[in-house]
Structures are given as C-alpha cells and as structure tokens.
C-alpha positions in Angstrom: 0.0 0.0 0.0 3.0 2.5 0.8 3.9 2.3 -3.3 0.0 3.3 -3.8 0.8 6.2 -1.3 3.9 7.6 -2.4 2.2 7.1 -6.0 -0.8 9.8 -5.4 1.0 12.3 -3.6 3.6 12.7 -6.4 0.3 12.7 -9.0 -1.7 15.2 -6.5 1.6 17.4 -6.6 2.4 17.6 -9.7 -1.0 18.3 -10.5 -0.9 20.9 -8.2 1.7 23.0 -10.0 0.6 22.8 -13.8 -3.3 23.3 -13.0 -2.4 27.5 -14.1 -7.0 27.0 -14.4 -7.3 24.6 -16.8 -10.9 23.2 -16.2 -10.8 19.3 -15.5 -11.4 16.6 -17.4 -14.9 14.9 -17.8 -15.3 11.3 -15.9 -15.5 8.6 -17.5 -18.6 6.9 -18.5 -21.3 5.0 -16.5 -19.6 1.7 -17.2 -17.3 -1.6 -15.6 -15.0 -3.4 -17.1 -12.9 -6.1 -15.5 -9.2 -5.3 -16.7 -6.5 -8.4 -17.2 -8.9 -10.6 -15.4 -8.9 -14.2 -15.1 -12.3 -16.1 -16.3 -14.4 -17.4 -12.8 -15.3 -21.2 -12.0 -18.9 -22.4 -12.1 -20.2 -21.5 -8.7 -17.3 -19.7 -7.7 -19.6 -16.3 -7.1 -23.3 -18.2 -6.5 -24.6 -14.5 -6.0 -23.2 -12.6 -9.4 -26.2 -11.9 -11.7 -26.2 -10.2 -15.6 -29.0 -7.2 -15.5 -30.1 -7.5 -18.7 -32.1 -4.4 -20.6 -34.0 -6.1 -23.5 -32.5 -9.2 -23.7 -28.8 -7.8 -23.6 -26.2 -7.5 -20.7 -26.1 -4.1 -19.2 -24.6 -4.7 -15.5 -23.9 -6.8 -13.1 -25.8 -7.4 -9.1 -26.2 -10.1 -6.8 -28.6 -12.0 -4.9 -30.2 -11.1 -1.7 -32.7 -13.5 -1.0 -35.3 -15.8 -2.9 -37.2 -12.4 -4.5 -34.3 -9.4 -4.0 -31.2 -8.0 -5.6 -28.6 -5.6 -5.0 -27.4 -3.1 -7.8 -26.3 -0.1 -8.4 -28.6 2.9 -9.1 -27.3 4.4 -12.0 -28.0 1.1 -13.7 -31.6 1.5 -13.3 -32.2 5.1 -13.1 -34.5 7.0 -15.1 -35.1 3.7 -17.5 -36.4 4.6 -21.3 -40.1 3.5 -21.3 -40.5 0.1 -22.9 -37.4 -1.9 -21.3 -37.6 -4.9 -20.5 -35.3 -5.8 -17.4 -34.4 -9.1 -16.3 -31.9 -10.5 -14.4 -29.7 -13.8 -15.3 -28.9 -16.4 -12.4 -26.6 -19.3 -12.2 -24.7 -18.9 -15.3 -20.8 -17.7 -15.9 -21.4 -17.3 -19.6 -24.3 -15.5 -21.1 -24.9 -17.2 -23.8 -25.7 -20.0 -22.2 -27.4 -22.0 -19.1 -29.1 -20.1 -16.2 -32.3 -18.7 -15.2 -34.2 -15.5 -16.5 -36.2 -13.3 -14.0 -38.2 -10.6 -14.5 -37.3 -7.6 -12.3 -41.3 -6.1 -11.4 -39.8 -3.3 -9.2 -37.3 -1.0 -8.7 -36.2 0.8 -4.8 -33.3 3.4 -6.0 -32.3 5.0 -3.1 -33.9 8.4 -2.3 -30.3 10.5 -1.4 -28.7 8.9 -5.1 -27.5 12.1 -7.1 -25.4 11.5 -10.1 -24.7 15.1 -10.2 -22.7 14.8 -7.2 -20.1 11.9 -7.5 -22.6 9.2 -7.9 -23.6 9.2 -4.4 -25.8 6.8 -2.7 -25.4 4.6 -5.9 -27.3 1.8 -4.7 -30.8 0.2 -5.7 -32.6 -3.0 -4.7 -34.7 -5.2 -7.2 -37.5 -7.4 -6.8 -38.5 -10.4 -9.4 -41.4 -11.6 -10.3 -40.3 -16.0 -9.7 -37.9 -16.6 -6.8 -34.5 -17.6 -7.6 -33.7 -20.9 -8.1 -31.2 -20.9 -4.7 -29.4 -24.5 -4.4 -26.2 -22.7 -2.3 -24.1 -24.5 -4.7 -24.6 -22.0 -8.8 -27.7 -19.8 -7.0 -26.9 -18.4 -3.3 -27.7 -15.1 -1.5 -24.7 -12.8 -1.2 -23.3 -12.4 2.1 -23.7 -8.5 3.5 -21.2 -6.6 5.8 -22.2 -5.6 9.0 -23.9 -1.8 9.5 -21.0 0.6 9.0 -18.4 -2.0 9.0 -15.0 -0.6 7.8 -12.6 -2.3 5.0 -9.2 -0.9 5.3 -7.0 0.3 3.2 -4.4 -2.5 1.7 -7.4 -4.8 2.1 -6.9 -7.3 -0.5 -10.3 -7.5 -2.5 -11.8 -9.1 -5.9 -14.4 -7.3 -8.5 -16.7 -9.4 -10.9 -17.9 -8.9 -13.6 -19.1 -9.3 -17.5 -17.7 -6.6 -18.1 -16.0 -4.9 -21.5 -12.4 -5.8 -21.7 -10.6 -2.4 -22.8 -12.3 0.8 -23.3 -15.4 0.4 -25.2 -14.4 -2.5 -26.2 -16.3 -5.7 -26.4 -18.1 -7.3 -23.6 -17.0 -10.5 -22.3 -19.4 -13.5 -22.6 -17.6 -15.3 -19.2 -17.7 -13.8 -16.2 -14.1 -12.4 -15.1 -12.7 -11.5 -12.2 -9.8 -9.8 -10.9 -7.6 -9.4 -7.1 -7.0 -5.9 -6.6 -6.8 -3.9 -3.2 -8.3 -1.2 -1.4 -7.0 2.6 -1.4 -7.1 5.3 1.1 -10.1 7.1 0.7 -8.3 10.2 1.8 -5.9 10.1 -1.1 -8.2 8.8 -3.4 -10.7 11.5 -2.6 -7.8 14.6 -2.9 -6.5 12.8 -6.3 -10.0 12.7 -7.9 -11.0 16.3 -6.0 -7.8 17.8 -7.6 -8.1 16.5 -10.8 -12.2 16.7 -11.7 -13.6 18.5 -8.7 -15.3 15.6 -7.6 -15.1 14.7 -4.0 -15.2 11.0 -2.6 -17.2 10.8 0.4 -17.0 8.2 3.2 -19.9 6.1 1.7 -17.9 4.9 -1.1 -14.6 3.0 -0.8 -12.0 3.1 -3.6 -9.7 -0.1 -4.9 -7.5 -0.7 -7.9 -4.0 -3.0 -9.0 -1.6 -1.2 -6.8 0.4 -1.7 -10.3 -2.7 0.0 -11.8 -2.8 -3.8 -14.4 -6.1 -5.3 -13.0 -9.1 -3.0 -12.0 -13.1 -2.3 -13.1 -14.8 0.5 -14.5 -17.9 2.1 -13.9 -19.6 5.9 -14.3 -18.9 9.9 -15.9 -20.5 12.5 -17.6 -22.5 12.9 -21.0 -23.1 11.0 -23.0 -24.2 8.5 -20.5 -22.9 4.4 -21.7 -22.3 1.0 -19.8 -19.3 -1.0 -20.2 -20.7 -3.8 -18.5 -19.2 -3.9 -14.8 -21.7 -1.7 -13.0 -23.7 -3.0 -9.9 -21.1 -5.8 -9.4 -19.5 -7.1 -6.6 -16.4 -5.9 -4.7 -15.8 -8.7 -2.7 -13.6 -9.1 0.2 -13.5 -12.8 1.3 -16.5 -13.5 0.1 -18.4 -10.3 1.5 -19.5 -7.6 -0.5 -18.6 -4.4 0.3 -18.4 -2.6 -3.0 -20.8 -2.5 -5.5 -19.0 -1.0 -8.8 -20.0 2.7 -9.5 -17.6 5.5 -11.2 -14.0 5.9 -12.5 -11.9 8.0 -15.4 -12.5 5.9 -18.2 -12.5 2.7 -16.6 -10.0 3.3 -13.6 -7.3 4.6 -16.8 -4.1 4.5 -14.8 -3.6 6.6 -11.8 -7.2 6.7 -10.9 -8.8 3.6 -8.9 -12.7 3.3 -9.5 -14.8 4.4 -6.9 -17.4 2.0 -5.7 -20.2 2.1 -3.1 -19.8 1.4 0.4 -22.5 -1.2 1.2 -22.0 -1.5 4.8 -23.5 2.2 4.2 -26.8 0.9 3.4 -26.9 -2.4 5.4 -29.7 -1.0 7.6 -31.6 0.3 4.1 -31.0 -2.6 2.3 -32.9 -4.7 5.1 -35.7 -2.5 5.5 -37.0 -2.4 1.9 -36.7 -6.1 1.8 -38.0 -6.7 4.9 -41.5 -4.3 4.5 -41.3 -5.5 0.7 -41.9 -1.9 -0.4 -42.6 -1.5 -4.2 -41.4 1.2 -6.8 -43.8 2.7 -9.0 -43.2 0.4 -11.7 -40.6 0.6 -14.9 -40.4 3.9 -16.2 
C-alpha cells in the first residue's frame, strides 16, 4: 500500500503545480470493465447476476434473497419506457445456461445524485419468480455488517461481465480480478484535484496497486455502460463494493470508486423486509 501512497502524492503534486485553471477533465462513462482478469469457475460467485435491458447485458448485481437484488442505481435510473429488465442467475457465460427473472420493481435509493459523485449509488430489485437458490450455482450474497469498515491495503476481488478495454467488447464469461483497497483520503484529494469531484465516506476506492487489474464504472454525458456496473467488490467473500464510477475505466492513476455497502446495510434490510414496491418501470 505504501507504493500506492507515495504514487498519489507525487500525482496530487504535480498536478498541483501545472493546474495554471485549466478546467478538469470529464469522468469517465457509467460503465465496468474487468481489466487483465482471469475467467471465474462455475459456482465460484453463486450470488453474481447479468442485468439485462431487453435481452442484452447491461450490469452486473447479486442476490439477496429468494425475491431481492442488490445493484447499483445508476444502472436503473431514469429507465427509457418500454425496457424490459431481467436479471440472469446461475450462469458464468451468457450465452448460455441459467435462469431469467423478470425484475417487477425498482427501490433506487432516495439521497442517489449523479450530479454529485454518484452518491448513494445503490438500488434493490425485486423479481417476479424466486431464484432458483441450491447454495451450490444460485446463493444469497453475504452482506457486511452496518458501518463495517474495510481498510486500506485490504486485498479485494471485482466481478464482472464486463468490457475488456475501453469500449471494447463485452466479455461473454464472467471475469474476475484481485485488486486492493485505497485510502479514501488520497483517493478522494487525487479525484478532487483533478475533476472536482469529491469522494465521500460512503464509497470506498480499490485498484491494481500496479494499476494492471481494475473495473470500471460511471462519468458524464453522454451517459454508456461497459458492463461492470452494480457488481460485486468482494472481500472474502463479502460484498462491500458494489462498482459505481472511475476515469474511463480506472485509466491509470485513478482507482474506481465503488459504493460502500456496509452504508446501506440497515436500508437494504428495511426495503426487503416491509417489501416496499417502486412505482413500476419507467
């Protein structure tokens, strides 16, 4: 972690002294991408899901229970009227195998603002048949607890069907990758100084600490998916990122920034457990 360290300082300084009010860059798109991954084992993450948005992979989330998943909210927000959303179980590839599931509602949650870093990027979907759980290809995802901190130099792994470079194509196996958690401190004053967007303590960045295997995730208009958003961070096993925003898919100094779920621990049980319902796709 100490090479990550030294690494943004130098970046924040130097940054620092050839600024001279040049406005800063746009972030990258609304996106994921697993970066020199490794292709996952059947039944190695149970819980990973595809959202699909007419029949074609859009992001990734996980399972909560029989009838609830865990996303991101930008992957959901503000849906064109018309889409069909569904969500793929108990596959790795997905062109093949698994179970489809039609999502009937939608909770975003009420604080998210993409205006503002992407904050509060978190949603929770409810299908219309349970999943098929066997805790063998289909299990729930295990949560953090309430608040729960994951340090920096925390060794963790992102998932994801994710494209493969920049725009590029999406994978058809699921991929994932070991990276390791950042100081949010220093990831927040690297992204501040360079875009003017802060990094608050709900969201927790990681990347390679040799900047070679990372995701990617959200930025400014136009609006596109790369295919990683909504997945799992996963830190033996626990989630506790769910993939949300980067410069152009965590393009090297720049970790991606991903939602802090033990943040929402306490929400995330409360809409499942009253069963609330969102108005319906729009």
């Amino acid at each position: 972690m100490q090479s990550v360290t030294w690494l943004v300082l130098l970046l924040v300084t130097a940054a620092h002294s050839t600024a001279g009010g040049v406005s800063p860059p746009a972030l990258s798109e609304v996106s994921g991408r697993i970066i020199n991954g490794e292709p996952a084992a059947l039944g190695e993450f149970p819980a990973q899901l595809s959202l699909q948005k007419n029949g074609h992979h859009s992001c990734g989330a996980s399972i909560l229970s029989d009838y609830w998943a865990l996303t991101a909210a930008h992957c959901v927000y503000a849906l064109v009227s018309g889409t069909v959303l569904e969500l793929l179980s108990g596959t790795i590839t997905l062109d093949e195998g698994g179970t489809r599931h039609s999502v009937t509602s939608i909770v975003i949650h009420p604080q998210y603002d993409e205006s503002d870093s992407w904050v509060n990027d978190v949603a929770v979907l409810r299908v219309w048949m349970p999943f098929p759980l066997n805790s063998e290809t289909v299990a729930p995802i295990q949560l953090p607890e309430q608040g729960e901190d994951t340090p920096a130099g925390s060794p963790v792994t992102v998932v994801g069907w994710g494209r493969l470079s920049f725009d590029g194509n999406i994978s058809n196996s699921l991929q994932k990758v070991d990276i390791e958690v950042w100081d949010r401190d220093l990831c927040s004053l690297l992204f501040e100084d360079g875009f003017q967007s802060p990094v608050y303590l709900t969201q927790i960045c990681a990347a390679g600490v040799d900047e070679r295997g990372s995701s990617c995730d959200v930025s400014t208009a136009p609006i596109q998916f790369q295919g990683d958003s909504g997945g799992t961070l996963l830190l033996e096993g626990v989630v506790v990122g769910l993939v949300s925003w980067s410069y152009r898919c965590a393009t090297p100094p720049y970790p991606t920034v991903y939602t802090r779920v033990s943040s929402y621990v306490d929400w995330i049980g409360q809409q499942i457990s009253v069963g609330r319902t969102a108005p319906g796709l729009h």
